[in-house]
TIZA-422237 format. One record per atom (N, C-alpha, C): x, y, z; atom name. Coordinates in nm, 4 decimals. Example, Ala and Ser with C-alpha at 12.3 -4.5 7.8 and 13.67 -1.06 7.14 Angstrom:
<atoms>
ATOM_east_north_up_torlo
ATOM_1.3190_-0.5690_0.7800_N
ATOM_1.2300_-0.4500_0.7800_CA
ATOM_1.3200_-0.3300_0.7800_C
ATOM_1.2850_-0.2250_0.7080_N
ATOM_1.3670_-0.1060_0.7140_CA
ATOM_1.2900_0.0030_0.7870_C
</atoms>
This chain:
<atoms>
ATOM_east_north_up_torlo
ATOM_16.8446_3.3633_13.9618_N
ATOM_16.9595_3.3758_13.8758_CA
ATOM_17.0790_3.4180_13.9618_C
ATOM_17.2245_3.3385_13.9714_N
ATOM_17.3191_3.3706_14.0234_CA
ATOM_17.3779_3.5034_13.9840_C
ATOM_17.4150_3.5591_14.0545_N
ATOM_17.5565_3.6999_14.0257_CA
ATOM_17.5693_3.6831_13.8923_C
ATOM_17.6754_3.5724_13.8932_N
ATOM_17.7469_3.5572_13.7812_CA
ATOM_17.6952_3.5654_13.6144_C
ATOM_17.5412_3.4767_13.6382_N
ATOM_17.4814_3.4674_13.5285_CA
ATOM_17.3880_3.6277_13.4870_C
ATOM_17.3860_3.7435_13.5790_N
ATOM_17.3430_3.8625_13.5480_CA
ATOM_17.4493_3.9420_13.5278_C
ATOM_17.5798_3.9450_13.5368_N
ATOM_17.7111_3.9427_13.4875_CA
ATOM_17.6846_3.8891_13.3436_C
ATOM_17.7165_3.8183_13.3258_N
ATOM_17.6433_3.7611_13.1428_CA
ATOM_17.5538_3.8321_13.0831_C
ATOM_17.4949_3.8285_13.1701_N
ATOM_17.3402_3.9264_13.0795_CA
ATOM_17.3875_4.0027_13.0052_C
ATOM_17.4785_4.1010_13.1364_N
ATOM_17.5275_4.2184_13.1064_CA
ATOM_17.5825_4.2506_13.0038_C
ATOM_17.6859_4.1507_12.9564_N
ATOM_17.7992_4.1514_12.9095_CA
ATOM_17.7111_4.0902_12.7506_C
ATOM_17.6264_4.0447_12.7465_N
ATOM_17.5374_4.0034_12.6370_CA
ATOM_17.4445_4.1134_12.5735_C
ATOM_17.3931_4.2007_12.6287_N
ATOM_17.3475_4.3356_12.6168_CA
ATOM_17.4444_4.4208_12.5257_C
ATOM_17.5766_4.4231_12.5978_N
ATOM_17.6574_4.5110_12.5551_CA
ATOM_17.6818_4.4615_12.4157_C
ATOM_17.7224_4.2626_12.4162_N
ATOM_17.7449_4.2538_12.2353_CA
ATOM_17.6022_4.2817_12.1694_C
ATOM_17.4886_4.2821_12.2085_N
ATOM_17.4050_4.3187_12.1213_CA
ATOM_17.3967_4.4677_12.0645_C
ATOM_17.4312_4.5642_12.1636_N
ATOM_17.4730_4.6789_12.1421_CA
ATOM_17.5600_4.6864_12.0299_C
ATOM_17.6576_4.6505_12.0208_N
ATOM_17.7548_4.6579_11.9522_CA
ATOM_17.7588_4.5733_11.8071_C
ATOM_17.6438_4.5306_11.8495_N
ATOM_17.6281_4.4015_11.6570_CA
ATOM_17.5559_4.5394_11.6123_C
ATOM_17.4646_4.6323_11.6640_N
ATOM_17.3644_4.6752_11.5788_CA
ATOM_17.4349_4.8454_11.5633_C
ATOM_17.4704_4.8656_11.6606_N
ATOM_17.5686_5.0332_11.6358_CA
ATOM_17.6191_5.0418_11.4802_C
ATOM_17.5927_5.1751_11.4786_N
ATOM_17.6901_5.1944_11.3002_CA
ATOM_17.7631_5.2763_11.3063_C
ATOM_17.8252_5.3283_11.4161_N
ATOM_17.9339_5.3584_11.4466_CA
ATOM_18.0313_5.3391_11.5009_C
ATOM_18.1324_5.3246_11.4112_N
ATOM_18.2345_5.2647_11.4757_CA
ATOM_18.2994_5.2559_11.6327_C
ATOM_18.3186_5.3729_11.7149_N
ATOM_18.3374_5.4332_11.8225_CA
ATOM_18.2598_5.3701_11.9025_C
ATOM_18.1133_5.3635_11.8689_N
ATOM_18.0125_5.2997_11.9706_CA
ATOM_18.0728_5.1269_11.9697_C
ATOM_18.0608_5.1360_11.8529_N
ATOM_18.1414_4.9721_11.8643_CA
ATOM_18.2535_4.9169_11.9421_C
ATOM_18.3532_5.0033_11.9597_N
ATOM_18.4684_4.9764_12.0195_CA
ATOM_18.4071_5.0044_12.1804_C
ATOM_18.3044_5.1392_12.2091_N
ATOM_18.2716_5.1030_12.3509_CA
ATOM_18.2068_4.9914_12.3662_C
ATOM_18.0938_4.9425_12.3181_N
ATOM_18.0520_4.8178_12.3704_CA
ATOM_18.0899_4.7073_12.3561_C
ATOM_18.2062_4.7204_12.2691_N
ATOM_18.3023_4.5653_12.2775_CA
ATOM_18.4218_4.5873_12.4176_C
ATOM_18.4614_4.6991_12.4363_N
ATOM_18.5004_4.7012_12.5545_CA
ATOM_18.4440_4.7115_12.6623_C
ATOM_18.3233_4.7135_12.6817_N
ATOM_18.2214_4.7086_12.8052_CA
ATOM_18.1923_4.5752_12.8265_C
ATOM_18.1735_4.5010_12.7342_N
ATOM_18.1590_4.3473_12.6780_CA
ATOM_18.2324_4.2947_12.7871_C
ATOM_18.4007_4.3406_12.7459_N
ATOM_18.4599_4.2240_12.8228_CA
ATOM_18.4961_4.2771_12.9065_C
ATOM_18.4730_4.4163_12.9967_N
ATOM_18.5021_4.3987_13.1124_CA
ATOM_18.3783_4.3354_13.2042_C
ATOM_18.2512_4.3376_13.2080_N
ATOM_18.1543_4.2527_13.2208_CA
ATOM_18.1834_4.0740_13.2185_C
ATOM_18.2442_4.0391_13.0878_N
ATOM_18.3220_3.8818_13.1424_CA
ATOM_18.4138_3.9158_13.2465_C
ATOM_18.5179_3.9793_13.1799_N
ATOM_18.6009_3.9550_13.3271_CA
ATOM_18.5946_3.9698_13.4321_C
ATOM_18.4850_4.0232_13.4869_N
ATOM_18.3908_4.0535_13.5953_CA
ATOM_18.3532_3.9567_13.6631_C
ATOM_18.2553_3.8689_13.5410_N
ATOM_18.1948_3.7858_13.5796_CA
ATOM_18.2567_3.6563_13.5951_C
ATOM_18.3733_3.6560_13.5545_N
ATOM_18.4848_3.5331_13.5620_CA
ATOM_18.5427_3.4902_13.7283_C
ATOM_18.5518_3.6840_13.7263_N
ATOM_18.6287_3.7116_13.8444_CA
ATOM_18.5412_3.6777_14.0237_C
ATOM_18.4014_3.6940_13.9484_N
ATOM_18.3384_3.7365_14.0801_CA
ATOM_18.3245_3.6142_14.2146_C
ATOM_18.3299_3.5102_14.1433_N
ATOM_18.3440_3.3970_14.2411_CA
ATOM_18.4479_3.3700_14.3191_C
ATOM_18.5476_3.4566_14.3332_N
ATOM_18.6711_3.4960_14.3955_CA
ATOM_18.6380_3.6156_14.4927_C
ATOM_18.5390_3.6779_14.4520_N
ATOM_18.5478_3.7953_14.5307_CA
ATOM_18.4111_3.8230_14.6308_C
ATOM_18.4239_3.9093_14.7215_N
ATOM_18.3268_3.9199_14.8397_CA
ATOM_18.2555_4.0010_14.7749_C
ATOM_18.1125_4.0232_14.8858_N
ATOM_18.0506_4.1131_14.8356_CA
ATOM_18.0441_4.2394_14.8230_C
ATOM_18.1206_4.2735_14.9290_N
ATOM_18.1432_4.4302_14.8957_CA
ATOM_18.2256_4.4258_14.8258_C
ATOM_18.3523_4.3328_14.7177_N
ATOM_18.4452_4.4020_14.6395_CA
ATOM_18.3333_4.3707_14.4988_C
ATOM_18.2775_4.2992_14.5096_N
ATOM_18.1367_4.2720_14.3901_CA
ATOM_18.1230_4.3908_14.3199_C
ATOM_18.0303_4.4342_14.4406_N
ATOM_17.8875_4.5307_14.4355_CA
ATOM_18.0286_4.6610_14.3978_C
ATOM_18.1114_4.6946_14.4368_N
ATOM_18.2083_4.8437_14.4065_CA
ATOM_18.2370_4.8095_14.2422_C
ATOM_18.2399_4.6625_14.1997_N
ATOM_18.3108_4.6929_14.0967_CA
ATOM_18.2343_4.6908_13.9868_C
ATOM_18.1040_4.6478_14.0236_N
ATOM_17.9911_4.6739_13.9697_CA
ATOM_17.9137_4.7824_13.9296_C
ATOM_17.9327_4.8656_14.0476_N
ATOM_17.8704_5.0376_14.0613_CA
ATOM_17.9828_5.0744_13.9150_C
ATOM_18.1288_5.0669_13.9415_N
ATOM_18.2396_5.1427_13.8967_CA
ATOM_18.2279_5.0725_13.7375_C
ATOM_18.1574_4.9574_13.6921_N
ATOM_18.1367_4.9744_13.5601_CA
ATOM_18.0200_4.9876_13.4751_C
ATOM_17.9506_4.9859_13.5877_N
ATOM_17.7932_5.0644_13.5665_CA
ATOM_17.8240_5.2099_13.5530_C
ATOM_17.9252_5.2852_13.6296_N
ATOM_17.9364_5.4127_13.5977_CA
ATOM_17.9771_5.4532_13.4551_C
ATOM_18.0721_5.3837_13.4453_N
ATOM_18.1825_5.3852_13.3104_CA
ATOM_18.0861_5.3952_13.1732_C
ATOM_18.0006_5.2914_13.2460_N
ATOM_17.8763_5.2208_13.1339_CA
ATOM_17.7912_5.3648_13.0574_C
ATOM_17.7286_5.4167_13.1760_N
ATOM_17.6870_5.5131_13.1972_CA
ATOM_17.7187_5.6404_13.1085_C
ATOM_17.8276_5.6977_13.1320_N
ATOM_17.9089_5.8070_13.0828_CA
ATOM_17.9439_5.7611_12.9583_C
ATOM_18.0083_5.6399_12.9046_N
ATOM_18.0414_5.6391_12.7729_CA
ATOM_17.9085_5.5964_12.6562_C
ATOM_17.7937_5.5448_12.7548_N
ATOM_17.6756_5.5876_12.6680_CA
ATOM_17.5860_5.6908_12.6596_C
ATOM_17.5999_5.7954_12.7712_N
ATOM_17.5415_5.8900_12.7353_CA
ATOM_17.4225_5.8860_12.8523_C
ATOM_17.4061_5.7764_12.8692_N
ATOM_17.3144_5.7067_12.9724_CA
ATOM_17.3128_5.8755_13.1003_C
ATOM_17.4267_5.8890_13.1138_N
ATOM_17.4256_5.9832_13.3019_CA
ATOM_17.3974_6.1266_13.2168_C
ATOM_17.3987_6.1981_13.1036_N
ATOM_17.4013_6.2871_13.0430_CA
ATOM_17.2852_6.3590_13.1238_C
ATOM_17.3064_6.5311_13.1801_N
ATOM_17.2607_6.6232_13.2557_CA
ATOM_17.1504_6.6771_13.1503_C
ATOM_17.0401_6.7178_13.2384_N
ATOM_16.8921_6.7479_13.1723_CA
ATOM_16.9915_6.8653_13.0961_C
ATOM_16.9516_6.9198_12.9568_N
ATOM_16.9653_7.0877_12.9173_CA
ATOM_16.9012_7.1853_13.0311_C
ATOM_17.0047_7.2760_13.0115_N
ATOM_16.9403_7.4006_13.0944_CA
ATOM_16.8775_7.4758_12.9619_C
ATOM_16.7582_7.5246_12.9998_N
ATOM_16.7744_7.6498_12.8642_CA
ATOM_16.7754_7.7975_12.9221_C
</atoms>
């Protein structure tokens, strides 16, 4: 599978996310995760691999934090 088409995936994940959320908020993140994932993946055949793989990490991070995904063990 090319870059581009796991770029899609991605970005296909996120609308599935976002068909089934019942909250609104979650909705608006994964419709905006959505398309920065296309535009990503639009973009990437223009771009090298190291500007790829950074911009990849940097919305995998984003990804991350606005789902809760990176959230720190509880201390008790």
């Amino acid at each position: 599978m090319s870059r581009q088409a796991e770029l899609f995936d991605k970005a296909a994940d996120c609308e599935r996310a976002m068909n089934v959320a019942s909250d609104p908020w979650q909705k608006v993140t994964f419709k905006l995760l959505r398309d920065m994932w296309i535009a990503l993946a639009n973009e990437s055949l223009s771009m090298t691999k190291p500007q790829l793989s950074n911009e990849i990490a940097a919305i995998e991070e984003i990804q991350a934090a606005a789902t809760g995904a990176a959230r720190a063990p509880a201390v008790s």
